[in-house]
MIDOSE-1310 file (N, C-alpha, C; in nm, 2 decimals, decimal comma, always signed):
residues 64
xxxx	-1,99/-9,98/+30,56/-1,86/-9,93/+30,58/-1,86/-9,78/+30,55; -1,78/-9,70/+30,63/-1,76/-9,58/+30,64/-1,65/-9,53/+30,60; -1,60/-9,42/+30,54/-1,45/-9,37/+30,53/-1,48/-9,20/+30,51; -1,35/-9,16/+30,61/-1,31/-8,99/+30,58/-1,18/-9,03/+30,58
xxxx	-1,14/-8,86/+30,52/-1,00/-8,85/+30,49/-0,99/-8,75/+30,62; -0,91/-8,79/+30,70/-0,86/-8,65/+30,79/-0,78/-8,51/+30,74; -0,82/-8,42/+30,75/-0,75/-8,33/+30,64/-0,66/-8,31/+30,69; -0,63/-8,32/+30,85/-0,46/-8,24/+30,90/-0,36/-8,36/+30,87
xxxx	-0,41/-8,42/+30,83/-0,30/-8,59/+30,81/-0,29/-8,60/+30,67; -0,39/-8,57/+30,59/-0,38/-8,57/+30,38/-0,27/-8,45/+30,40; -0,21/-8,54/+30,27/-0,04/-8,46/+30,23/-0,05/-8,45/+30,13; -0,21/-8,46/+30,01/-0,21/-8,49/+29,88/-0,10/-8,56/+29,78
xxxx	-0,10/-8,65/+29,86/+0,04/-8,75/+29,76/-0,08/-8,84/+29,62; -0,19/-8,84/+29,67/-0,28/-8,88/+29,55/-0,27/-9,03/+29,53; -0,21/-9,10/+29,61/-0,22/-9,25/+29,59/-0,37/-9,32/+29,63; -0,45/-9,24/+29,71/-0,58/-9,32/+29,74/-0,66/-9,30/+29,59
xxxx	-0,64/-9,20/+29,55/-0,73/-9,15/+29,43/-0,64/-9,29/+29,31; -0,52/-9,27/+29,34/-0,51/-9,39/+29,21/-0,54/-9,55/+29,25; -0,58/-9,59/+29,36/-0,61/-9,70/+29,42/-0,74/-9,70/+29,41; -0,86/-9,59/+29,41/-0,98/-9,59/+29,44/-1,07/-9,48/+29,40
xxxx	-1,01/-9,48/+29,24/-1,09/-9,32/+29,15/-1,20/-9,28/+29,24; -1,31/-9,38/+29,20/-1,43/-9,36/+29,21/-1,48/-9,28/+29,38; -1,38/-9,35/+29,46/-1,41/-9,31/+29,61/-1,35/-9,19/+29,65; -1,28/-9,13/+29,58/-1,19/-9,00/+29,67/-1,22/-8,92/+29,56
xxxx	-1,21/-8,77/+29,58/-1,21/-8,63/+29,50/-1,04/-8,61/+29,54; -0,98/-8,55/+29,49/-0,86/-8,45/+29,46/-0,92/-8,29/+29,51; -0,85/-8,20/+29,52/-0,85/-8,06/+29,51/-0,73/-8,04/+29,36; -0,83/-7,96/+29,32/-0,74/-7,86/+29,21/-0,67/-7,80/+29,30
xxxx	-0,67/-7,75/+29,40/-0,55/-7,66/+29,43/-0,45/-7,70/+29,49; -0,46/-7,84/+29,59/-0,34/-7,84/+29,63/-0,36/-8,01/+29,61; -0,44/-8,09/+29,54/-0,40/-8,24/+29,58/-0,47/-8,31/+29,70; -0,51/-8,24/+29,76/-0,57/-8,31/+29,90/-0,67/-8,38/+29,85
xxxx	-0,73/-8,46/+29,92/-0,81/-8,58/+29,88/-0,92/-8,55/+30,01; -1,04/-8,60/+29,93/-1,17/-8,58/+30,05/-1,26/-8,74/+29,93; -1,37/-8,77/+30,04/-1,39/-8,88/+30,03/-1,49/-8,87/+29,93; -1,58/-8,92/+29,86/-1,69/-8,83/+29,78/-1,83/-8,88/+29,88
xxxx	-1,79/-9,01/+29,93/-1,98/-9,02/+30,00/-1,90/-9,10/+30,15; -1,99/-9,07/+30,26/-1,95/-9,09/+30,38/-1,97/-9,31/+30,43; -2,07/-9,32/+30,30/-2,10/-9,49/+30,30/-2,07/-9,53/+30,17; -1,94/-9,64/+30,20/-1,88/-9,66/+30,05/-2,01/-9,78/+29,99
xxxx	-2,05/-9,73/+29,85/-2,11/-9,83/+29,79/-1,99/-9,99/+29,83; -2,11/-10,11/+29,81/-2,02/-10,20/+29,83/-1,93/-10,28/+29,75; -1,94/-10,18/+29,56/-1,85/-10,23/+29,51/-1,73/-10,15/+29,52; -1,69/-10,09/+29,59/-1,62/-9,97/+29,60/-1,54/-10,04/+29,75
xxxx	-1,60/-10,12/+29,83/-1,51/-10,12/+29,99/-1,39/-10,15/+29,96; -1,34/-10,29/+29,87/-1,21/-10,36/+29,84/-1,10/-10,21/+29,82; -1,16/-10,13/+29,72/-1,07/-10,03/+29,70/-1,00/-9,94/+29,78; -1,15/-9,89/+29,85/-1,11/-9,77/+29,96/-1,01/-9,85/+30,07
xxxx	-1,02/-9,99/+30,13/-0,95/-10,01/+30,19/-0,84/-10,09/+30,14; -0,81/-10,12/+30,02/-0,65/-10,09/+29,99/-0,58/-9,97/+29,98; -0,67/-9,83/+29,93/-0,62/-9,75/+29,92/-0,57/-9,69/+30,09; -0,65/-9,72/+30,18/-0,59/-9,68/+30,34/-0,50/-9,74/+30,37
xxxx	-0,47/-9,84/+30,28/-0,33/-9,95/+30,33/-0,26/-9,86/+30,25; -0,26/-9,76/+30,15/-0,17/-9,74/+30,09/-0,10/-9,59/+30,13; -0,17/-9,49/+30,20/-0,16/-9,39/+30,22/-0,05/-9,35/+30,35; +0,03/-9,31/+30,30/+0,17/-9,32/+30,39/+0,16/-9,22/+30,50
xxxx	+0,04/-9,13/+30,52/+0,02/-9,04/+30,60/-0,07/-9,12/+30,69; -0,16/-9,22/+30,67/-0,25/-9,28/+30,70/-0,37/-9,20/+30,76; -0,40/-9,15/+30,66/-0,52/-9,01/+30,69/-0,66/-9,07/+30,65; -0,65/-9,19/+30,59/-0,84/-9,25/+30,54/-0,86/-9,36/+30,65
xxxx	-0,96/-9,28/+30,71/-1,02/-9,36/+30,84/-1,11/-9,46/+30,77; -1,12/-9,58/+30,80/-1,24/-9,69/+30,76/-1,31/-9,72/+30,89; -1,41/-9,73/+30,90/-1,50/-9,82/+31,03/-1,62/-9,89/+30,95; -1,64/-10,00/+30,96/-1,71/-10,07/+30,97/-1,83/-10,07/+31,02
């Protein structure tokens, strides 16, 4: 499984990061969110894709 964050669509509302620490970075400066690795470990998939269910901008792409 795969996941990016699209950056014109992240609005750093920071809900992926609280749904899925391990899998998203933050920016200090403004909140935006970037993915930390482009192949989610496989104890990490459940998260990342709750956290794309959760992102109201729907900016975290998953593919399989």
């Amino acid at each position: 499984m795969k996941v990016r964050v699209d950056p014109d669509k992240c609005q750093g509302h920071t809900l992926c990061a609280m749904e899925a620490p391990g899998a998203f970075e933050l920016s200090e400066f403004d909140g935006h969110s970037t993915a930390r690795f482009e192949t989610v470990p496989a104890d990490l998939e459940q998260a990342v894709r709750d956290a794309a269910k959760t992102c109201p901008e729907q900016a975290i792409v998953v593919t399989d």
